[in-house]
Each structure stands twice: as structure tokens, then as C-alpha cells.
N, C-alpha and C positions, 0 to 999 in steps of 0.2 A: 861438355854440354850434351853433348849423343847421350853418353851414362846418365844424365838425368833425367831424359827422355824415357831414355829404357828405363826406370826408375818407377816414373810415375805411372807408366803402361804397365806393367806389374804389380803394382801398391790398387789400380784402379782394377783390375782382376778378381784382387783378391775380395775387394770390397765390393764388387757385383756379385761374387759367392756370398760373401757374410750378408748379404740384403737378399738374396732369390732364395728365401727361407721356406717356400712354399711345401718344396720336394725335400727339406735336408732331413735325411735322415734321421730317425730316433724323435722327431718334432711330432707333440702333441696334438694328432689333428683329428680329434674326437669334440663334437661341438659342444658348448657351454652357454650356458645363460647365466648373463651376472646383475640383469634388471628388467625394472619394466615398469611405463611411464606412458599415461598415469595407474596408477596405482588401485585406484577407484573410479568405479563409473556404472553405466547401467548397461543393459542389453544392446547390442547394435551402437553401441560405440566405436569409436576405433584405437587402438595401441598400439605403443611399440616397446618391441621385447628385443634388447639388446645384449650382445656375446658374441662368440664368434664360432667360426665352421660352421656355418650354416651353408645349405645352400643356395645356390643362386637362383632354383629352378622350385618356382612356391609350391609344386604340388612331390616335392623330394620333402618336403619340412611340415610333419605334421604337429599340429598345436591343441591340445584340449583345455578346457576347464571343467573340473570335478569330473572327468572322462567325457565332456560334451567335447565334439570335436567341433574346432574354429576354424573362418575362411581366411584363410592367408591371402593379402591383399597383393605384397611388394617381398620380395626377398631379396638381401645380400649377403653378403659371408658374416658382420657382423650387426645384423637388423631385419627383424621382421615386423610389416605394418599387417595388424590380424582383428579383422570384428568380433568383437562379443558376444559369443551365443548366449543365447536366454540360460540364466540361473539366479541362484540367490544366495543371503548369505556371504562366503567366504568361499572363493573359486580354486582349488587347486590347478598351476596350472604346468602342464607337462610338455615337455619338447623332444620329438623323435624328428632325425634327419636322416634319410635314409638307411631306415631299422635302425638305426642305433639313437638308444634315451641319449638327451644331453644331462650332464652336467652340472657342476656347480649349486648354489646355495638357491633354490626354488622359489619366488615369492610368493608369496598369496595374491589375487585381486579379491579388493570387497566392493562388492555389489551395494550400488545405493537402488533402496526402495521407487520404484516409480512415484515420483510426485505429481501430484493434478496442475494443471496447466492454466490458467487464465489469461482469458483473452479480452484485448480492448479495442473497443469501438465506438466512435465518432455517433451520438446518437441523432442531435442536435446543434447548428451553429457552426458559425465560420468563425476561421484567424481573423478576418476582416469584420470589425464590430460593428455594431448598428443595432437600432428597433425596428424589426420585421419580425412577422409574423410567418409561417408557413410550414413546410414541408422537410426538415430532416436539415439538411446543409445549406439551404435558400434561407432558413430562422437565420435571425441574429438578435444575439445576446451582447452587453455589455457588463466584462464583469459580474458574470453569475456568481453568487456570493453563496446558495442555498439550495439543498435540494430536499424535499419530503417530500411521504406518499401519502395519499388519498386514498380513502375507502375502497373507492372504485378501481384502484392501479394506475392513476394517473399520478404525474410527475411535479406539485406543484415546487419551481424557479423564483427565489427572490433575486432578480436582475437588478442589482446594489446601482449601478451608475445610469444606467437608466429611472431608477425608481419606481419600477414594477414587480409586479408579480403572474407570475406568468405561468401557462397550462402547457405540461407536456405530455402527451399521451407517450404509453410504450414506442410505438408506432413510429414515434418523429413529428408526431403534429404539433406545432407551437401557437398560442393563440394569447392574448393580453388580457388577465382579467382585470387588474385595475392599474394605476400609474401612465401615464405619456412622455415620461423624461424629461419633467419639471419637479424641481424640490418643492416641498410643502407641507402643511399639516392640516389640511381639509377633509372634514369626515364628509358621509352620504354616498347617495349612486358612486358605483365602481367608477362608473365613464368617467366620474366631476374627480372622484377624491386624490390625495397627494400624498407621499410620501416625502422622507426624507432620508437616503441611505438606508433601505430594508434590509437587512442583515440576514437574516436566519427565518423559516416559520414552523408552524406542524398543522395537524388537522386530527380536529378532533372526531368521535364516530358517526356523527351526522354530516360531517363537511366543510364543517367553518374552519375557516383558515386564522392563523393566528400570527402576527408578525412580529416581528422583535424589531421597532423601526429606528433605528440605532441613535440618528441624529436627531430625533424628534423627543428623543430619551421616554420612548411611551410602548406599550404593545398594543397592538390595533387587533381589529377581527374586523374579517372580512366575512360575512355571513353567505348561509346560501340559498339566499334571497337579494344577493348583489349589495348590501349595505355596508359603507364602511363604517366602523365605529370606532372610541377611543376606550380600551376597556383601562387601563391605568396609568400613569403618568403624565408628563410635561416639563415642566421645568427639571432641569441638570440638576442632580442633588440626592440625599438620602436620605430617606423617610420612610418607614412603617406605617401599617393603620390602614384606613377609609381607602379605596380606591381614587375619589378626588382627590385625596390629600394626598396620594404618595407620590415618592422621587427615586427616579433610577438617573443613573449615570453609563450610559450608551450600550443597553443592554444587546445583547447578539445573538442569543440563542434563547428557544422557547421548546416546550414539550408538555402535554396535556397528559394525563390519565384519565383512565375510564371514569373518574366522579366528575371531572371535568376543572380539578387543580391544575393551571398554569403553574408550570417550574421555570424561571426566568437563568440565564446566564447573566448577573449585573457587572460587566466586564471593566469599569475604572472605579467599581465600587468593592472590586475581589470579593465579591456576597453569593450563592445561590440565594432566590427569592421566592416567594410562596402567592400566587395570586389565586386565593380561595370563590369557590361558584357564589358564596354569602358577600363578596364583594372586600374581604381584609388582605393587605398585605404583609407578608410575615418575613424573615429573614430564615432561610431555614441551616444553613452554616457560611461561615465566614465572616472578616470583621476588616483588618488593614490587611495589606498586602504583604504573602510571608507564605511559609511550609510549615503544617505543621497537620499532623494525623491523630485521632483518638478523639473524643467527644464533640458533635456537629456543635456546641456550643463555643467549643474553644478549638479546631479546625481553622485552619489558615490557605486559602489561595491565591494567588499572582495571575489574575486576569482571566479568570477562567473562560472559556471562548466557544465550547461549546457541550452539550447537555443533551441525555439521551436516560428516557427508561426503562427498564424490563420489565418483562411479565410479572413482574413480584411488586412492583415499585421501588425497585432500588435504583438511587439517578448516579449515571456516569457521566464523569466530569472531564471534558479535556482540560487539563491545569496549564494553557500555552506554555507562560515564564518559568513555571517549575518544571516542565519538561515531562510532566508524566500525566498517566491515567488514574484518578480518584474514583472513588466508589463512596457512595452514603447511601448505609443501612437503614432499612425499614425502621431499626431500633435505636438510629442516630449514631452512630459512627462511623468515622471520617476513616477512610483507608488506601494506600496507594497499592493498585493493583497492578502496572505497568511502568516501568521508566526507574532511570536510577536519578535522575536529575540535571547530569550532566549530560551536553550538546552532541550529538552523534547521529549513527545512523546504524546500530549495533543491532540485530536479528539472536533471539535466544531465550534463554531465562528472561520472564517475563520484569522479576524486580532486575534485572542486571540488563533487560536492554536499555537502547537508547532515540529518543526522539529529539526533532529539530523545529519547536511549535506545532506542538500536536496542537491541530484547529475545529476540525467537527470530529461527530461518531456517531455511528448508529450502533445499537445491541439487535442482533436475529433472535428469535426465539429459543434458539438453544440454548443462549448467554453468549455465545460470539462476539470479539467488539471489533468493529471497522473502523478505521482511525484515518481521514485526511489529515497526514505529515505532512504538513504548509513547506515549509523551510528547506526539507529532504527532498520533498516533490514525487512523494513512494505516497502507496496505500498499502496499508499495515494491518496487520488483521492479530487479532491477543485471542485467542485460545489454547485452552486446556493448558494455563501457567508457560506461555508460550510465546513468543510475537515475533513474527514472520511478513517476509515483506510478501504482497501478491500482485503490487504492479509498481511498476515507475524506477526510472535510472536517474536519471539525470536532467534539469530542466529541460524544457523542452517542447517538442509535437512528433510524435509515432502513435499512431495505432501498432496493433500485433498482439505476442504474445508478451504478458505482463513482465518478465527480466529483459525484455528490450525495449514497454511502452515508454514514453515519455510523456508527464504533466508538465507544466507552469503555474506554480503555486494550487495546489487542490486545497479549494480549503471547507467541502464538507463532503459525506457521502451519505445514500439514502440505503436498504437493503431492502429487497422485494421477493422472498423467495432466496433461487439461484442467484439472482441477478442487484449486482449494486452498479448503484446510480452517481456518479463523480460530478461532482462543479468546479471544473476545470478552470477555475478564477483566469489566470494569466493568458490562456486561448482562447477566451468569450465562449466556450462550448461545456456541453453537457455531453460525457462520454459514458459508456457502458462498461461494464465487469461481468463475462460470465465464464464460468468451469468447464473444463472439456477435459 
């Protein structure tokens, strides 16, 4: 029994030399770098470069990229955490531990471009819904369904469940121009008249507001001289012709150009509509509900939801059911400029991303398009053959910057400038977009 004692005290000897391999002789201890994670990023980042012989002491272990020399944060024999000095491009990046280069297979960092940061803010309105009138977070909204701008830079709000329509200044002011939060179809004085489920409006270069009053299946104008009017429809249904005579089927979205043509979104009719200043209404594309691209005559939509012009008169379509962004040319053809069809929430080539009921848009002057993603609960922006998310995660309530904010169903946005304007459907508020 002794002997195997002595046995095992000897065998455990030997194997505390074959493990105390720090000092053995003839061992490799010239340091090496065999990675580094992550791999990309920007200036003032932080990384880690992993290997070993390093050492323990961060100001023994110098780090550069492209000869920029880096702050060594954390050292240990096999990991240093090092901030990013400013460069660009592709960063060589070199590791000296007391005088001596390391090592091993070098990687590259690639530097991502600085991108612009967007930020959101609570303009208007509480979680807690109501009709009030006031100051910034004291408003309440129910269900703001709309946002356009006014001549003037004001915010006009079609507040859907309430059934108004409402003034928002920049500022935060919120004021009632017409609806009390009774249904209805009463024209005249703002104070008397009714709505029923406003949907969408715009405003044309004098002021007058246009509504898209979805359950009343009519567009109204609200003038500015305080008057409500019914400028076409009524009864459920589909009809061309005379302005008495015609029929939409729960239109949601409106847009004026400068001769003063209303473009209608006829949302259970899959139609764009034409409501001309001489009083005719026209069909200007689409017919049953379907996908199809090339002549506005034979163009096919799936609930189109919301409508927006450019400077040219070219009207963008949010196509909800089909999943994408349509464009109809001045010269009548129908073209899909954003979306592949299918449900997602995919950022890139603009025919290869993906939306989840794309619901309003606005076009900027550039051609820019701002897209409320309902479904996604993102605002998405399609430039230059492109579409990029610039705010919203996951449903929700966050102010901040736009890859942390959170919506709850946005489902239209306005563009003023710098600055876009969100109808935060699912929070009763009216939230801000701006660049920094």
C-alpha cells in the first residue's frame, strides 16, 4: 500500500512539471494574435484581439491601426479589450508587446462609414386616450389615423376614433377644428359638422383641408372659412362620372396637386381615383384586387392604403396586401419601386426588401419616400434604390434614438423639411423624426 502511495506522489510531480509550462524551456513565448471580434465597426468602438503572450500590464502591449496607435483598455496574456481610433476604410492592425511584433495571421478591421442618427420624440399626446385639446403631453388623441402639412407648417391630425380633425402646431399645440367624437355625416359650421372614421387628409395651397372620411365612403373639405362640405361621394359602391353620382368604397387616403386634382386611395375598391376641380370622377388605375405592373389601364392593386405626390406628379402608392411601394407615371405606368411581395422586415435593394403593410407615405422633395410599416412598427425610408429602416424595433413606447425607438402600429407619416411627422395609431400620439 506505502508503494502506491509513493507511486502516485511521483506520477503527481511529474504532471505538475508537464502543466507549469510557463518557464519550460525551448516554449514559444513570443506573443501572437489569432483574431479579433468584432471584426467591423466605427471609431471609438471597443474590441477584442485575442492570442496569447500578451501582457498583463496594457501599457507593455502596443496596438495600432493603419499605424494609428490604439487605447488599450484590459490586458491579459490571451485578450486585449482596445478602442478604435478614428480611420477609415480597411485598418491594419499591428500588435507589439514589449518591443517585440506579434505574430500570427493579421486581420484586417473594416471601418463602417458614420451613419446619421435619428431621433424620436413624443410631440403630442398621451398613452392615456381622450379629446383634449392643449399643450404637447396634456393633448389627447384617439387613434390618430393621419398626419399632413399645412402651408403654414402646422400639423393637420385626422383623430379616426374620435372623429376629428385636429391642429397641431410644431410647437405642441393641439386645438379641434372640426368633429366632438360623435359619428356622422353632417356638413356646415366646423363646430355642427360630423364625421364618420376620418382616415387620411392633405391641404391644398390656400388651406382647405381634404378628408378621406372612410365610413362615410365620401371626401369632405373642410374650407378656410370654417365650412364643411361633401365634395364626392356617399353611398358604398363604385361609380365614375358627376361628383353627385359617384361611389367609393372606404376611401383612406387623399392628395391634391397644384391644379387642385384630388387623388383618392379607394381602399375595398383596389382603385386610385381622380376627383377633377370641373367636378368628374375618374378611375385613374386599378380594377379587382391583384398585382400586376405595366399600363395604369390594366395595373392591379390589393387595398391600396395610402397616396402621396411629387413634384412631378408622379402618385406613390402604398400597395398594403401586396406588400410593396407602386409608383404611377405622369405617362400612365404602373411600377413597383420598393418591396418584393413577400411579409418581412428585410432593409436593402430596394426591389429585394421587405415590408409588413406598408400604410401611409410621404415623398420630400428630393423623391425620398417615408413609408409607415403598420405591421413591422419601423419607419422606413426608400432612397436612391435603397430602403433603410430610420426608426422603430419592436412594437411598443420609447422615445430615443431611432434603432432603439418603439411604435405601436404607425400608420402614416408627414415630411417637413428635416423633420417627419409619425401617427403613432396604437400610442394615441403624434411623435417627431429628426437627424442629428
Amino acid at each position: 500500500m506505502k508503494n502506491i502511495y509513493i507511486f502516485l506522489l511521483v506520477l503527481a510531480v511529474i504532471c505538475s512539471a508537464c502543466n507549469s509550462d510557463d518557464d519550460t524551456p525551448g516554449r514559444d513565448l513570443s506573443p501572437m494574435v489569432m483574431s479579433v471580434s468584432p471584426g467591423q465597426g466605427k471609431a471609438n468602438d471597443v474590441i477584442t484581439i485575442y492570442g496569447r503572450n500578451f501582457s498583463t500590464a496594457r501599457d507593455h502591449n502596443k496596438v495600432t491601426f493603419n499605424e494609428v496607435e490604439a487605447t488599450v483598455l484590459e490586458a491579459t496574456k490571451t485578450r486585449l479589450e482596445v478602442v478604435v481610433p478614428e480611420g477609415e476604410g480597411q485598418g491594419e492592425i499591428g500588435v507589439v508587446v514589449q518591443g517585440q511584433p506579434a505574430t500570427g495571421s493579421l486581420p484586417a478591421f473594416n471601418y463602417i462609414a458614420p451613419q446619421e442618427v435619428y431621433m424620436v420624440a413624443t410631440l403630442a399626446g398621451s398613452l392615456e386616450y381622450g379629446l383634449v385639446d392643449g399643450q404637447g403631453t396634456s393633448a389627447r388623441f384617439r387613434n390618430p389615423e393621419g398626419v399632413a402639412m399645412a402651408p403654414d407648417g402646422n400639423i393637420v391630425v385626422t383623430d379616426r376614433f374620435n372623429n376629428s380633425i385636429r391642429l397641431l402646431t410644431p410647437e405642441g399645440m393641439v386645438t379641434t377644428i372640426t368633429g366632438n367624437g360623435t359619428k356622422g355625416h353632417t356638413d356646415g359650421p366646423a363646430d355642427q359638422a360630423l364625421l364618420n372614421y376620418p382616415w387620411r387628409s392633405c391641404v391644398d395651397r390656400e388651406g382647405n383641408i381634404y378628408v378621406a372620411d372612410r365610413d362615410n365612403h365620401a371626401i369632405r373639405k373642410i374650407s378656410t372659412d370654417g365650412i364643411v362640405s361633401t365634395v364626392a361621394g356617399g353611398p358604398r359602391g363604385f361609380k365614375d362620372g358627376p361628383v353627385p353620382e359617384a361611389q367609393f368604397n372606404q376611401p383612406i387616403d387623399v392628395d391634391v396637386d397644384d391644379q387642385g386634382n384630388l387623388y383618392v386611395a379607394d381602399n375595398n375598391n383596389h382603385r386610385i381615383r381622380k376627383i377633377s376641380p370641373d367636378g368628374m370622377v375618374s378611375t385613374v388605375s386599378g380594377s379587382v384586387s391583384g398585382f400586376k405592373d405595366g399600363n395604369a389601364s390594366e395595373a392591379l392593386f390589393a387595398n391600396p392604403s395610402g397616396i402621396s405626390l411629387d413634384v412631378e406628379g408622379n402618385i406613390y402608392v402604398a400597395d398594403r396586401f401586396n406588400h410593396r411601394i407602386r409608383k404611377i407615371s405622369t405617362n400612365g405606368e404602373v411600377t413597383s419601386i420598393a418591396g418584393q411581395g413577400d411579409v418581412g422586415a428585410l432593409d436593402g435593394d430596394a426591389l429585394s426588401a421587405q415590408f409588413n403593410n406598408p400604410y401611409g407615405l410621404d415623398v420630400a422633395e428630393n423623391g425620398d419616400i417615408v413609408v409607415a410599416d403598420l405591421s413591422n412598427h419601423k419607419i422606413r425610408l426608400v432612397s436612391e434604390g435603397a430602403v433603410t429602416t430610420i426608426a422603430g424595433t419592436s412594437s411598443g413606447f420609447l422615445d430615443g434614438a431611432g434603432f432603439t425607438a418603439r411604435f405601436y402600429n404607425p400608420t402614416d407619416v408627414a415630411i417637413a423639411g428635416e423633420v417627419i411627422y409619425v401617427a403613432d395609431l396604437g400610442n394615441h400620439l403624434i411623435r417627431k423624426i429628426t437627424r442629428e
